[in-house]
C-alpha positions in Angstrom: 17.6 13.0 50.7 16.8 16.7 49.6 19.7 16.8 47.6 18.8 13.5 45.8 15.2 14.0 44.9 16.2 17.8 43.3 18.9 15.7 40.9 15.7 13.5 40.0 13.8 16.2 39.2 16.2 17.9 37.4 17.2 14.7 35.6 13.4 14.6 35.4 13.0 17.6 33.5 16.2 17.8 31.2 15.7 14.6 30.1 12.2 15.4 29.0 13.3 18.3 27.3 16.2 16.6 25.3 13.5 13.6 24.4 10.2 14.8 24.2 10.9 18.2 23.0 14.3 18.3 21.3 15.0 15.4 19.4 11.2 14.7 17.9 11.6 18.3 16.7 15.5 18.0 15.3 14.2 14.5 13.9 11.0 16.3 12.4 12.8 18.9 10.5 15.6 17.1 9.1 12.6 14.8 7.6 10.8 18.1 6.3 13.9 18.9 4.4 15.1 16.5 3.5 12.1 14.1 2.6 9.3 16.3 2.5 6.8 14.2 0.8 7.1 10.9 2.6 7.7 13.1 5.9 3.9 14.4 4.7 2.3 10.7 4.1 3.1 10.6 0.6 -0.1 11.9 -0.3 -1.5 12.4 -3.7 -3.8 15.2 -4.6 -5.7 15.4 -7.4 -6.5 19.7 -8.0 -7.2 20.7 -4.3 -8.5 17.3 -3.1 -6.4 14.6 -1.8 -7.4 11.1 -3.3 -4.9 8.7 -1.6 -1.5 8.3 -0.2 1.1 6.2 -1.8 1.8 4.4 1.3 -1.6 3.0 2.3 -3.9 0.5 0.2 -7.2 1.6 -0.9 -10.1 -0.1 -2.0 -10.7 0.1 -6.4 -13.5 -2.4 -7.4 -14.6 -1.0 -10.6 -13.4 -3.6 -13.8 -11.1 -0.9 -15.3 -8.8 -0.3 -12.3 -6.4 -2.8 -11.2 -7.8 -4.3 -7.8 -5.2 -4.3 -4.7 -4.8 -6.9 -2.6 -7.6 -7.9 0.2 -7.7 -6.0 3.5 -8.5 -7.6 6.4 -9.5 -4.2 7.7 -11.6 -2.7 5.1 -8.9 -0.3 4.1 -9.3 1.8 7.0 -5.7 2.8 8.8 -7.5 2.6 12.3 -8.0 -0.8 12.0 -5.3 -2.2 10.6 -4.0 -5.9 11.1 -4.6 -8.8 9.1 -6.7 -11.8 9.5 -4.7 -13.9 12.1 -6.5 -17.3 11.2 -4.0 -20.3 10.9 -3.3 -21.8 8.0 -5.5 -24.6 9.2 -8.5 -22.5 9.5 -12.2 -23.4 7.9 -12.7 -19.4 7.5 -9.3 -19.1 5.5 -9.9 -21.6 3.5 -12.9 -20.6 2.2 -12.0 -16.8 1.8 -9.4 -18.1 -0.1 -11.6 -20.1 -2.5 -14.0 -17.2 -2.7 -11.6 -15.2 -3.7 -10.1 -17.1 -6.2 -13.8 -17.5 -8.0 -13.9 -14.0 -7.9 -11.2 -13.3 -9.6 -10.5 -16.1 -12.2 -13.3 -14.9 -14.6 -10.7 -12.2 -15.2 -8.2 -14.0 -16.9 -9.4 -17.5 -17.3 -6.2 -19.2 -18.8 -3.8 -18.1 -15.7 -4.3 -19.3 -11.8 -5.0 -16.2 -9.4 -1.8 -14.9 -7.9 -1.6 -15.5 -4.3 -1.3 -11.6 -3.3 -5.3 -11.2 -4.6 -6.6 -14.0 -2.8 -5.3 -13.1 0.5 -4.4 -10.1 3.0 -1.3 -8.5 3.4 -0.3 -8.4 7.6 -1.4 -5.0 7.7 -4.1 -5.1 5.5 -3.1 -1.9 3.7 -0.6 -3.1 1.5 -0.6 0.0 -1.2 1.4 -2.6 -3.8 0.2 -5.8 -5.7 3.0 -8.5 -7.3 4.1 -7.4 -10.9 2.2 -10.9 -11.6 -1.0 -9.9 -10.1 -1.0 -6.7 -12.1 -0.7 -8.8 -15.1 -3.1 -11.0 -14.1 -5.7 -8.2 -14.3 -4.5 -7.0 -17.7 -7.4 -8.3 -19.9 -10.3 -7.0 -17.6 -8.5 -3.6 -17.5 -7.6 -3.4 -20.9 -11.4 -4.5 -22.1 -12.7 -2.1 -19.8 -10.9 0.6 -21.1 -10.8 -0.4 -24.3 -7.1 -0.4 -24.5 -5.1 -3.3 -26.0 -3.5 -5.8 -23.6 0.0 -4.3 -24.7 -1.0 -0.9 -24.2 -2.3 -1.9 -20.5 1.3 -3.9 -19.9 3.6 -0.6 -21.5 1.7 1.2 -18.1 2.0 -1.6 -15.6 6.1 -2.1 -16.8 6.3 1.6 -16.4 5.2 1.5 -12.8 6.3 -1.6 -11.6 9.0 -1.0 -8.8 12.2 -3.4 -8.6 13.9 -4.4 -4.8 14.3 -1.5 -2.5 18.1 -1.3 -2.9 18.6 -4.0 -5.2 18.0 -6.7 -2.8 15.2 -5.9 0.0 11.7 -7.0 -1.0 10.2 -7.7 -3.7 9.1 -6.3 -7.0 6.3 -4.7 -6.6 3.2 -2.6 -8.3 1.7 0.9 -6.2 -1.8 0.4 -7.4 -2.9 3.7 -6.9 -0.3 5.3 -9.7 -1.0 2.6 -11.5 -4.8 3.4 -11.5 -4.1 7.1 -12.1 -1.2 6.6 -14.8 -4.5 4.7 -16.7 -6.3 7.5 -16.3 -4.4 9.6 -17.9 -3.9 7.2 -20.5 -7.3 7.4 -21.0 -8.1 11.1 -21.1 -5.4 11.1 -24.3 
């Protein structure tokens, strides 16, 4: 009995030790040096301040930024998650439709892509559709005072093809989009 309790401790112990100290810290460095940034959070700093990361949505209401998608969670990583009503739902619905009146006065002539009328599952989804970004064009671009072409030159330059060639879809990162303007605009 002796003997088999002091192998269960010791099994105990150097399993602990080979994955809860060991292996976190082997898996932790190779991702420092190797992937450094994204091992970081893919944050983005703007002189000694950070102002986002690239991996997690953030809220931009203001007409000459490109709007993300809805979050379900008020952009805040601790309370992540989508909506979780049905498609059958009376509250969907009408988000839905509120959203949509929202956001048709900004291009008038094109129906509201379905990515800005409804929350991603985690409700920080850091990427809109290239066809929601060009749904925005004309409000950016008339905020800015930019030409429509000008605006689409920027979004073409940061829109994102399938991971791989195949996974996912084509997609937008509205914060570099947002900054990439900026600096557009500064010129």
């Amino acid at each position: 009995m002796a003997s088999a309790l002091r192998m269960a401790i010791l099994m105990l112990v150097v399993m602990t030790v080979l994955t809860g100290l060991a292996y976190p810290l082997a898996i932790t460095g190779l991702a420092q040096t190797l992937f450094p940034h994204k091992a970081n959070g893919s944050l983005i700093a703007h002189g000694d301040s950070v102002i986002g990361s690239t991996l997690i949505g953030q809220s931009f209401s203001k007409p000459e930024y490109f709007h993300p998608r809805l979050s379900a969670g008020g952009y805040d990583p601790l309370h992540s998650g989508g909506t979780n009503l049905a498609p059958s739902s009376q509250r969907l619905t009408d988000s839905v439709m509120a959203a949509v009146q929202a956001n048709q006065p900004d291009n008038p002539q094109k129906s509201v892509p379905g990515d800005l009328v409804t929350s991603s599952a985690s409700g920080l989804d850091p990427d809109i559709s290239p066809d929601a970004a060009a749904f925005q064009i004309p409000r950016v671009a008339k905020a800015r005072g930019m030409t429509e072409e000008q605006v689409l030159a920027i979004v073409q330059n940061y829109t994102r093809g399938r991971t791989l060639g195949f996974l996912g879809e084509p997609r937008v990162n509205v914060l570099r989009l947002n900054l990439a303007l900026d600096r557009a605009s500064q010129k």
